[in-house]
N, C-alpha and C positions, 0 to 999 in steps of 0.2 A: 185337672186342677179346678176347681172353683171360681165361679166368678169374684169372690171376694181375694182368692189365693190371686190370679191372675193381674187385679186392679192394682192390689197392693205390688205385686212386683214390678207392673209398669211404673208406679210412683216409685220403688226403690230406685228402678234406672235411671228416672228424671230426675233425682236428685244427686242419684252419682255422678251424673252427666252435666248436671250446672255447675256443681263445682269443681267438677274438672273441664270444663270450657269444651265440652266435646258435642257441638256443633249439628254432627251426621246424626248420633243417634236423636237428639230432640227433635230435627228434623222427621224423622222418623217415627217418635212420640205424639208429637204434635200434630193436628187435624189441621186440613189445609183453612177451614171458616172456625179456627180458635178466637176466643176473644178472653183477653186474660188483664184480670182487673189486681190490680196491687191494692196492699194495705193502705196504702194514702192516695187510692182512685185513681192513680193513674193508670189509662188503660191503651193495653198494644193485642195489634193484631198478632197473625202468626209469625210476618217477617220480621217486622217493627221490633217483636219480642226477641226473637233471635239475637238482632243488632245489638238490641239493650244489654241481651245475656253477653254477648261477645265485648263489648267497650261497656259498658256502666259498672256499678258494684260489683265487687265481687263476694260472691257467694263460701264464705270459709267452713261454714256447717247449716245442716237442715236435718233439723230434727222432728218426726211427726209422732203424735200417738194421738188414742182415744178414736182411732180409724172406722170409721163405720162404711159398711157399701150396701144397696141396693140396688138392685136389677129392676131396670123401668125400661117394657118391649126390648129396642135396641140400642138402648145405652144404661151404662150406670153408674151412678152418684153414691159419690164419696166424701164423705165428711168429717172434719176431728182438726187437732190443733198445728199448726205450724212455728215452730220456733227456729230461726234463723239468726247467726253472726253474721254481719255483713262486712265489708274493707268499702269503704269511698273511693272513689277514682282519684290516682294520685296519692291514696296513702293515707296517713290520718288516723284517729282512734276507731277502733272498729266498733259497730254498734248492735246493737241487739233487739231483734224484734219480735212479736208475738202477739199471731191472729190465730182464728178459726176463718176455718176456708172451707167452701165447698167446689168439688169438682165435676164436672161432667165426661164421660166419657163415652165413644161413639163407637160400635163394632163398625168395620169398613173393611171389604174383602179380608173376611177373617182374623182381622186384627184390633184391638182395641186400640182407641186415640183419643189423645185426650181434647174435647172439641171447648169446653168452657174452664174458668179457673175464676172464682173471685176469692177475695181477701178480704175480712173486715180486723180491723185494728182489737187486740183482746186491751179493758179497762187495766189496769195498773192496780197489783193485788194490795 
């Protein structure tokens, strides 16, 4: 498989994995010195991030496209859009967001992880 095949399918499983609250595999996803920046700067390390995903918003759809990767030595960065439905804690109108992100990702004994994540907020069409 390709490294662009491989990235992309590691981001299909983080996303299947957020929104179904499944824990083990992001652990598994995610690099132990991840540092992962949301669309409104808020930013968590790996555990931090965990907890959030586990009790904060919940994640109803993640949608990506426009996906670009390149190979840099021993990582590689991927870049394209993010469109997410989120649920607030507790219930409420669900809300809808939409940035461009870029990712970092780390080979580490033979496996890709994703070690950076930032978010920038996309302007309002």
């Amino acid at each position: 498989m390709s490294i662009d095949g491989e990235i992309q399918d590691i981001e299909s499983k983080r996303i299947t994995a957020v929104v179904n609250l499944d824990l083990d595999i992001l652990d598994r996803l995610f690099d132990d010195e991840l540092i992962y920046v949301h669309g409104n700067a808020l930013v968590h390390r790996k555990t931090e991030l965990l907890d959030y995903i586990e009790k904060g918003p919940r994640f109803r759809q993640i949608n990506r496209a426009g996906l670009v990767v390149r190979e840099v030595g021993q990582c590689a960065l991927m870049t394209g859009l993010f469109d997410a439905v989120i649920q607030p804690v507790g219930g409420g109108d669900v809300r809808e967001i939409h940035t461009f992100v870029t990712q970092v990702f780390r080979r580490s004994n033979e496996a890709w992880k994703m070690i950076s994540f930032h978010a920038s907020m996309r302007p309002s069409a």
